[in-house]
C-alpha positions as CSV (number, residue, x, y, z in Angstrom):
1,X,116.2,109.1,73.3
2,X,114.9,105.7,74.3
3,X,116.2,102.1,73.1
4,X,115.1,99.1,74.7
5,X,117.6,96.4,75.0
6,X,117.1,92.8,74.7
7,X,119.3,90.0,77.5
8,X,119.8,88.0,74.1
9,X,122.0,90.7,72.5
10,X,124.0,90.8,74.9
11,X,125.3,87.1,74.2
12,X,126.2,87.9,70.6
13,X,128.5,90.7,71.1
14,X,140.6,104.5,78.9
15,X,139.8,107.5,78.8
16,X,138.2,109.9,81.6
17,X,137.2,113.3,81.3
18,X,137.0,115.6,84.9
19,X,134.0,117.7,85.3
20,X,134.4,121.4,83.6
21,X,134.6,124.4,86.0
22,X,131.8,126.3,85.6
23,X,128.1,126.5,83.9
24,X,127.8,128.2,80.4
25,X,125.5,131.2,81.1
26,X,124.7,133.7,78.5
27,X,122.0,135.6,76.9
28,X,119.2,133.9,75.2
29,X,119.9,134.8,71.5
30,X,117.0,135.0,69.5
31,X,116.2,132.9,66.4
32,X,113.6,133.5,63.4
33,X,113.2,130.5,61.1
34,X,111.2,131.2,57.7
35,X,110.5,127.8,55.6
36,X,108.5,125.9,53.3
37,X,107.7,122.2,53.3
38,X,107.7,120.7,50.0
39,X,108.0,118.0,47.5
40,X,110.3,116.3,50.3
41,X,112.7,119.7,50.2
42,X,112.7,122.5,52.8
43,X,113.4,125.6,51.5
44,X,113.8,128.7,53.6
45,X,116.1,131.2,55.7
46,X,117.0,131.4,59.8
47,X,118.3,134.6,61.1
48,X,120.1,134.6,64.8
49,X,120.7,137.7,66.8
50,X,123.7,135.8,68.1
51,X,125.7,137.4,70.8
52,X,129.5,137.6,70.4
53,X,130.8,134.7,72.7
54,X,134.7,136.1,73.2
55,X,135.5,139.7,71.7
56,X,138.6,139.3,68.9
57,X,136.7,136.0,67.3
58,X,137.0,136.5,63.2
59,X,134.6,133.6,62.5
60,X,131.5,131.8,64.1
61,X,130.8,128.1,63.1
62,X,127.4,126.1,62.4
63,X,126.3,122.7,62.3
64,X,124.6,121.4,59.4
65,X,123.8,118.5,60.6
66,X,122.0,116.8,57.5
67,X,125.0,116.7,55.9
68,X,126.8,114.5,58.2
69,X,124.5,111.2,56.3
70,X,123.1,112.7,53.5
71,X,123.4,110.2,52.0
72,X,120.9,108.6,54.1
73,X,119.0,111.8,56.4
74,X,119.3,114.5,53.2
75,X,121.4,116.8,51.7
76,X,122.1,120.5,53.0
77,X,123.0,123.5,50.7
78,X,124.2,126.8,51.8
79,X,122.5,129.6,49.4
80,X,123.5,133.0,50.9
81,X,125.0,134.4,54.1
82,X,124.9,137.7,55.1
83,X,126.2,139.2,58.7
84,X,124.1,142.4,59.6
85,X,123.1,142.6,55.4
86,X,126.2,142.6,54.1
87,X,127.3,139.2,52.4
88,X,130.6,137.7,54.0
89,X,132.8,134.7,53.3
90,X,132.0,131.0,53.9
91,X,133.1,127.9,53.1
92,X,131.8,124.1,54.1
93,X,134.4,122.3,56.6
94,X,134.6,118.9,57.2
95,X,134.7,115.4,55.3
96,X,130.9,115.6,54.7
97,X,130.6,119.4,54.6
98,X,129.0,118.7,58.5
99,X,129.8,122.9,59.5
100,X,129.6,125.9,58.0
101,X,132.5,128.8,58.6
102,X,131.6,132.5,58.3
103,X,133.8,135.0,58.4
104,X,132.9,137.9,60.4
105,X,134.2,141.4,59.6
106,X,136.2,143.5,60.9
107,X,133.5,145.6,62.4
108,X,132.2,142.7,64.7
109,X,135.3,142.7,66.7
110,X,134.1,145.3,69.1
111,X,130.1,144.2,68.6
112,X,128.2,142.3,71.5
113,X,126.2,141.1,69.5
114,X,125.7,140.6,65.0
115,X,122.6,139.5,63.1
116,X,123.8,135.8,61.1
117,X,121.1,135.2,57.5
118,X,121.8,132.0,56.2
119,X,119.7,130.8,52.8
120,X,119.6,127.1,52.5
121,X,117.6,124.1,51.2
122,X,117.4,120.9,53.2
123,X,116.4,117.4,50.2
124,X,115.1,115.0,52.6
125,X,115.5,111.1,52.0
126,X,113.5,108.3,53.2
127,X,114.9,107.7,56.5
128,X,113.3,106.7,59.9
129,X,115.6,108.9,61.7
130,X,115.4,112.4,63.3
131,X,115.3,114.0,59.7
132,X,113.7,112.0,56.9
133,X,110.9,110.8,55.1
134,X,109.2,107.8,57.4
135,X,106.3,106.3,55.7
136,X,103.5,108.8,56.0
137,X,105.2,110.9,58.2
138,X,107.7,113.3,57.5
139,X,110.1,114.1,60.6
140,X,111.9,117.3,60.5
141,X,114.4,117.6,63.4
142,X,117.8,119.4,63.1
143,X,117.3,120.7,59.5
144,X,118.6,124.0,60.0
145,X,121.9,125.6,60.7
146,X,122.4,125.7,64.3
147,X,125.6,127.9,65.8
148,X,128.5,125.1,67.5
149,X,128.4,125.9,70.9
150,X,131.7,127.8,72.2
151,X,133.2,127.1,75.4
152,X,136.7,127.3,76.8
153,X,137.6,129.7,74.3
154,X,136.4,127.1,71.3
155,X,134.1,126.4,69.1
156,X,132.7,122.6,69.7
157,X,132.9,121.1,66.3
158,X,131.6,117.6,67.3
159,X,130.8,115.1,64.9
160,X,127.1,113.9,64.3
161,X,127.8,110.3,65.0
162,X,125.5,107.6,64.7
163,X,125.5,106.5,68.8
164,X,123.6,108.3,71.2
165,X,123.0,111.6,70.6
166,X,125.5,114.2,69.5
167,X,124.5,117.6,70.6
168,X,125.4,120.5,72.5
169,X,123.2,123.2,72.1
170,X,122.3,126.9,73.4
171,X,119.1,128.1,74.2
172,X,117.1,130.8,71.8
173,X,113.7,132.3,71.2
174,X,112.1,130.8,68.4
175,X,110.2,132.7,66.0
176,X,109.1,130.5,63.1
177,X,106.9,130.5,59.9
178,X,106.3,127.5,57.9
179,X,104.4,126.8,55.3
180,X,103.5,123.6,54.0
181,X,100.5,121.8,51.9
182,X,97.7,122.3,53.4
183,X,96.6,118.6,53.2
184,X,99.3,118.3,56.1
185,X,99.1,118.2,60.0
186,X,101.9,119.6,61.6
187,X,103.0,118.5,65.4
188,X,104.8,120.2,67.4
189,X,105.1,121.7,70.4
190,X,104.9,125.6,69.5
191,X,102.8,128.1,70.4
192,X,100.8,128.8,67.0
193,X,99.7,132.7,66.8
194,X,98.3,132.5,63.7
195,X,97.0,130.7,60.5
196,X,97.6,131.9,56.9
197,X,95.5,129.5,54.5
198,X,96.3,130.5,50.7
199,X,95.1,128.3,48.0
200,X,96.6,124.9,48.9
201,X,99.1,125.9,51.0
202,X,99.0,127.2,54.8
203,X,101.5,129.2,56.8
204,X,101.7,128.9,60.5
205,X,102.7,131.5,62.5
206,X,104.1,130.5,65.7
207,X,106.9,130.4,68.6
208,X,108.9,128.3,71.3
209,X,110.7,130.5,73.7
210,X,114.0,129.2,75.5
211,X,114.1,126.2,73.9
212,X,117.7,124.6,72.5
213,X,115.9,123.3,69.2
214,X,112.4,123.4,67.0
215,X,111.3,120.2,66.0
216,X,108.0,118.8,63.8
217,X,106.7,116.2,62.2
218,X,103.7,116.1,59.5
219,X,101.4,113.7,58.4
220,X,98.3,113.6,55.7
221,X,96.9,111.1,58.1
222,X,97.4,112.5,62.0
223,X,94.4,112.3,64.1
224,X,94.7,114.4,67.1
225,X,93.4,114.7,70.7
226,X,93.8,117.8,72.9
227,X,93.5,118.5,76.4
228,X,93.7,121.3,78.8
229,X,96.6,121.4,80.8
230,X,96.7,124.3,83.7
231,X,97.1,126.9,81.4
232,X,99.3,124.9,78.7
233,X,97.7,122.4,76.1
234,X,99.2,118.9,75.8
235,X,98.6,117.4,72.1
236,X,98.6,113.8,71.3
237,X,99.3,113.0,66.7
238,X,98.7,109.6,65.6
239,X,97.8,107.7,62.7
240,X,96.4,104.5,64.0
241,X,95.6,104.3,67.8
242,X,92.4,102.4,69.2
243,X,92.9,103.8,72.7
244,X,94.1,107.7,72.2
245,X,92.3,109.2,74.8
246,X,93.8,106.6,77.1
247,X,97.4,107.6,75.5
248,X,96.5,111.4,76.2
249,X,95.8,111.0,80.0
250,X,98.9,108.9,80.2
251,X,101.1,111.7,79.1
252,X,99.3,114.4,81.1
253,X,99.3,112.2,84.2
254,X,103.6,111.9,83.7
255,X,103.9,115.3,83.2
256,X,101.7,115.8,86.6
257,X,104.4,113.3,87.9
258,X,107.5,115.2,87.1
259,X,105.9,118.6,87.5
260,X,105.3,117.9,90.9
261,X,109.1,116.1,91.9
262,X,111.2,118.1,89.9
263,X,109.4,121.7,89.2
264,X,107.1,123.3,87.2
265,X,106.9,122.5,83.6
266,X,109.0,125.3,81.3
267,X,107.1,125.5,78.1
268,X,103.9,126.7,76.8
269,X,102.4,123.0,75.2
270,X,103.7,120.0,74.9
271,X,103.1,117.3,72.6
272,X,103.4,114.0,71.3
273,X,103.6,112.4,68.0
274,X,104.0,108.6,66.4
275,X,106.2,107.7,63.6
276,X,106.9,105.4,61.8
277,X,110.7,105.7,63.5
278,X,113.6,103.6,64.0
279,X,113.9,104.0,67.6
280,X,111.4,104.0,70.4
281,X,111.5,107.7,71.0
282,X,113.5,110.7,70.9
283,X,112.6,113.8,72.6
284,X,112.6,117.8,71.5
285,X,111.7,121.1,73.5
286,X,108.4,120.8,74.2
287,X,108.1,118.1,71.5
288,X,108.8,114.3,71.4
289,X,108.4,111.6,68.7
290,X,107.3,107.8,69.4
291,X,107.5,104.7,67.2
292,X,104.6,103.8,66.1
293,X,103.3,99.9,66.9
294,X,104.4,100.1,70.3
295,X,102.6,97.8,72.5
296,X,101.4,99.3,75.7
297,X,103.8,98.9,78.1
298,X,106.7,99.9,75.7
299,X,104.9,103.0,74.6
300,X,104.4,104.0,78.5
301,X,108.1,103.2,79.1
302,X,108.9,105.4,76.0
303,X,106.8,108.2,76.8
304,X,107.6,108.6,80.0
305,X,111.4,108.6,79.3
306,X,110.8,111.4,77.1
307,X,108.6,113.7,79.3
308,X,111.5,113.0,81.6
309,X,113.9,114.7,79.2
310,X,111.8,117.6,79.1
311,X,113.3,118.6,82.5
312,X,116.7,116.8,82.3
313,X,118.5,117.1,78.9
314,X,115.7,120.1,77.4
315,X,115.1,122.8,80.0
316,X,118.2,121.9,81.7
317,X,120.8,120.7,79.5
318,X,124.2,118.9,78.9
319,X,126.7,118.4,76.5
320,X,125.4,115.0,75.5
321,X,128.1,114.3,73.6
322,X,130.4,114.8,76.3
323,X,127.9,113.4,79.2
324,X,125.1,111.0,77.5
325,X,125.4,109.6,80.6
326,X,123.7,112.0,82.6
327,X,120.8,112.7,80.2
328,X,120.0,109.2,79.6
329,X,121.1,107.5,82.8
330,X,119.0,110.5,85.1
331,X,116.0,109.9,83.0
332,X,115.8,105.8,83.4
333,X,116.4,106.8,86.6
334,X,113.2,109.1,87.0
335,X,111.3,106.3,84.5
336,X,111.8,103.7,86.8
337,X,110.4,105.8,89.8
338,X,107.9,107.0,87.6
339,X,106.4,103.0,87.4
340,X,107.3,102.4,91.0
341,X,105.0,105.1,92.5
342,X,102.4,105.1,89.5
343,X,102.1,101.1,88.5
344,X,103.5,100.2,91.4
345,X,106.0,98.5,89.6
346,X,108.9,97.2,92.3
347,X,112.0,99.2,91.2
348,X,114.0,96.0,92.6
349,X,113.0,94.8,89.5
350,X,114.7,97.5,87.5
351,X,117.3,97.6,89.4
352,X,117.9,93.7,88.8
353,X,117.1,94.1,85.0
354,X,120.0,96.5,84.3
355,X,122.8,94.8,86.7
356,X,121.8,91.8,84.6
357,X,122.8,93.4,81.4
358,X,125.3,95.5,83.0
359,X,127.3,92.4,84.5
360,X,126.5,90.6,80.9
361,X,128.3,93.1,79.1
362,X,131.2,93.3,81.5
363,X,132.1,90.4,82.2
364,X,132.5,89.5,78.0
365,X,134.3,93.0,77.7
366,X,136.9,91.5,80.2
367,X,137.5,87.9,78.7
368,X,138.7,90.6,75.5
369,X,140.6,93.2,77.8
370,X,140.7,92.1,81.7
371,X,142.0,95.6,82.8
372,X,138.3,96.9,80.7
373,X,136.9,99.7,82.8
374,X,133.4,101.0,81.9
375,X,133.7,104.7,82.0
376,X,131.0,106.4,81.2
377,X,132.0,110.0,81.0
378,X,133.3,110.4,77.5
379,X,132.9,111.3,74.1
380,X,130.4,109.4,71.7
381,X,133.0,108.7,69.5
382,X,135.5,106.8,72.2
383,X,132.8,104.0,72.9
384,X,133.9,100.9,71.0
385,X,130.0,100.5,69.6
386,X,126.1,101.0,70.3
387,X,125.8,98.3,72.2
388,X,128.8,100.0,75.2
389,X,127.2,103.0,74.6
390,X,123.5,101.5,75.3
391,X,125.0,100.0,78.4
392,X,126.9,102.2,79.8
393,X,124.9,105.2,79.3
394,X,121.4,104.0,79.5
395,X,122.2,100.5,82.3
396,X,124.7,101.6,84.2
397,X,123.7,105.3,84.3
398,X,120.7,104.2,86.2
399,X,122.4,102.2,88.4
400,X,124.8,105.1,89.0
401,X,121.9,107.7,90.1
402,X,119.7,105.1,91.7
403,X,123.0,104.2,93.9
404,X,123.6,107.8,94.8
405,X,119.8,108.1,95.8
406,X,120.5,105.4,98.3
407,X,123.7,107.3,99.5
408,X,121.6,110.1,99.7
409,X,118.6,108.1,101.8
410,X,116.4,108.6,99.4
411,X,116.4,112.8,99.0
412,X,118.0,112.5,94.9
413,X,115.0,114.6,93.9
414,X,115.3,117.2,97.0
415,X,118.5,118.1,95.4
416,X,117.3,117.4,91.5
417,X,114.7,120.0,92.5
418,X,117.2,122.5,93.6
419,X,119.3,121.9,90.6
420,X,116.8,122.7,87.7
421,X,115.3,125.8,89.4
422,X,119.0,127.2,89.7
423,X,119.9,126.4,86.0
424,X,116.8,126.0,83.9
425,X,117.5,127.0,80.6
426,X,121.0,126.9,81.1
427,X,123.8,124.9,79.3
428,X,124.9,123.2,82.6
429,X,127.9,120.3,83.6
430,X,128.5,118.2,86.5
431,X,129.7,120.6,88.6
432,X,127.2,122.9,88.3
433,X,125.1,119.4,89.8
434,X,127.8,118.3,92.7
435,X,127.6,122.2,93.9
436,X,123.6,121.9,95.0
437,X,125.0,119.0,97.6
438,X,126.7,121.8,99.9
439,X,127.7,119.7,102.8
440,X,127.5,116.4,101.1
441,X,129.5,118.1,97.8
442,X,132.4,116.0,99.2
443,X,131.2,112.7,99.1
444,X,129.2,112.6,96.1
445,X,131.7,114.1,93.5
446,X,133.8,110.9,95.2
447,X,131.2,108.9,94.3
448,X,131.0,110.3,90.5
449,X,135.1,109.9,90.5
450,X,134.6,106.4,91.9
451,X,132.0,105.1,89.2
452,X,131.6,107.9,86.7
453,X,134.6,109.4,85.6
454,X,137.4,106.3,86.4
455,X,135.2,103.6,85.0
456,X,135.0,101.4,88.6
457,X,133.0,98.2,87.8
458,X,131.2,99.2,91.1
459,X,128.0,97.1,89.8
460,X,129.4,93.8,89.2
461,X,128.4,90.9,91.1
């Protein structure tokens, strides 16, 4: 996700969590979504082949992350769920009816695996958001039930806040067929294996393999331009754009960037759509979304921020809730060297911009509180507002990696490298990241201690 943050807000405005012992690796489960788009409603089914993740559990839990703000995003309802065809138990849980609790019988107790069918129709609102109704696109992210991840014997029911962005997912082979007026465009990142045009309607037939979510958007008035890639395709949907081939060559000539740093590319296509959307981008597998109006600079800076994520919070990916930090702060990070290599762009200048805001933000914070510490490993919901999160996260983040590339003498990426070819498509934590150091293990978890978990003002002037 990618906010930019003005000096001038900055004027009007303790708790740390250790690192997790070990990686989550498991099976990828696969997932087979049936819908239809329309009238503003999705209508349809999803059916996991969801592998048991303790034996003895007697019920698995789903997000239904609509319901969180339906009163603003749209409204979920639950129409049937079966587990291997036979109906079960459910019930909503939560103030909003966010999750979804099925009870699993008794026969599952010794299965490795069940097959989860789950009925439901999504109402969308008018909303600039992830899920909503933006003008004349419609964005349709997060709109199905998706399984709460489980670790340390639990199932992660985290709240689906309005800061940063509240997900922990699991990785799954999508199979999906949607249907939708045929007077729509639909962009996306899937592979599309076939096209079903009846009447006024058309079905697409398509698939995203090991990807942690499927994501679209539609519009009655995309434009689109198309461009070999190796052997993948990268996509660029837009409404208005004077320059789109210039747009197109942009985005293939990041991805070139970060194919060659980091590794190679993990899905099929890739592409990129404007919206009419609240924030300056947000990123999917294989997918992202940018706000439309952007003037050049800010759409480069967005776009790039979300190929980024393609390799750092979607092929390899955290608990955001838990470690925003790492997605958001990793990816500035690779942004910034992005410009500095490409544009030529000094990253001194970067560097100065977010100490600026950084040592803004502190130095107010401790007028109110002068033991304030800005930790930045912890949960969404125990940063005091947007603006700490924004900071923290995003500012001081980046600070945090580009100081440990200096540690390092400049060899971040050597390790980054190392780090998503050992754990792509895993859920992964900072552990999993200090272990690729080997000899220098030591010295850099001291350095996440230091300035990550125990909140050292390291940055302030």
């Amino acid at each position: 996700m990618k906010k930019i943050i003005c000096i001038s807000l900055i004027f009007s405005l303790v708790f740390a969590v250790g690192c997790k012992k070990s990686s989550v690796k498991k099976q990828i489960s696969n997932c087979e979504i049936i819908v239809e788009y329309l009238d503003g409603a999705i209508k349809g089914s999803v059916e996991y082949e969801y592998f048991l993740p303790s034996r003895g559990i007697k019920k698995v839990i789903f997000n239904l992350y609509p319901n969180a703000f339906k009163e603003y995003e749209g409204c979920f309802t639950i129409k049937k769920v079966s587990v291997d065809k036979n109906d079960v138990e459910w019930q909503y849980i939560g103030e909003t009816s966010q999750f979804l609790s099925i009870e699993l019988p008794k026969r599952a107790d010794s299965a490795e695996k069940i097959k989860i069918f789950i009925e439901f129709e999504c109402i969308l609102k008018e909303c600039k958001q992830r899920l909503g109704i933006a003008g004349d696109v419609v964005n349709i992210a997060f709109f199905y039930p998706i399984p709460c991840a489980f670790n340390n014997g639990e199932y992660l029911m985290q709240p689906y806040l309005e800061i940063g962005d509240p997900f922990c997912l699991d990785f799954y082979n999508f199979d999906i067929t949607f249907t939708l007026p045929s007077v729509f465009t639909i962009a996306s990142g899937v592979t599309v294996k076939g096209i079903d045009i009846l009447g006024e309607k058309t079905t697409y037939f398509c698939n995203l393999k090991n990807a942690t979510n499927f994501a679209c958007s539609l519009s009655e008035k995309y434009h689109v331009v198309s461009k070999k890639w190796g052997d993948k395709r990268v996509n660029y949907y837009f409404t208005q754009d004077e320059a789109p081939e210039s747009k197109l060559e942009l985005i293939i000539n990041a991805l070139d960037y970060f194919n060659e740093k980091i590794g190679s590319y993990a899905y099929d296509n890739f592409s990129v759509a404007t919206s009419d959307y609240l924030l300056n981008g947000m990123e999917y597998s294989a997918f992202c979304v940018i706000k439309n109006g952007l003037n050049n600079i800010n759409f480069e800076n967005a776009v790039v921020h979300e190929i980024a994520h393609q390799w750092i919070g979607q092929a390899v990916c955290f608990n955001e809730y838990e470690s925003g930090y790492f997605d958001e702060g990793l990816t500035e990070f690779l942004t910034a060297l992005y410009l500095a290599d490409t544009k030529k762009e000094g990253l001194e200048k970067r560097i100065n911009y977010a100490k600026i805001l950084f040592n803004t933000f502190v130095s107010e914070q401790c007028k109110k509180d002068k033991n304030y510490k800005s930790v930045i490993k912890k949960g969404l919901n125990e940063f005091c507002d947007e603006m700490e999160y924004q900071i923290l996260a995003y500012e001081k983040g980046f600070l945090f990696f580009n100081h440990l590339n200096d540690k390092l003498n400049g060899e971040l990426l050597k390790y980054l490298t190392a780090f998503y070819k050992k754990h792509i498509f895993e859920r992964v934590n900072e552990d999993d990241f200090i272990n690729v150091f080997k000899s220098k293990k030591k010295s850099v978890k001291a350095e996440f201690d230091k300035i990550v978990f125990f909140g050292d003002n390291y940055f302030v002037a």
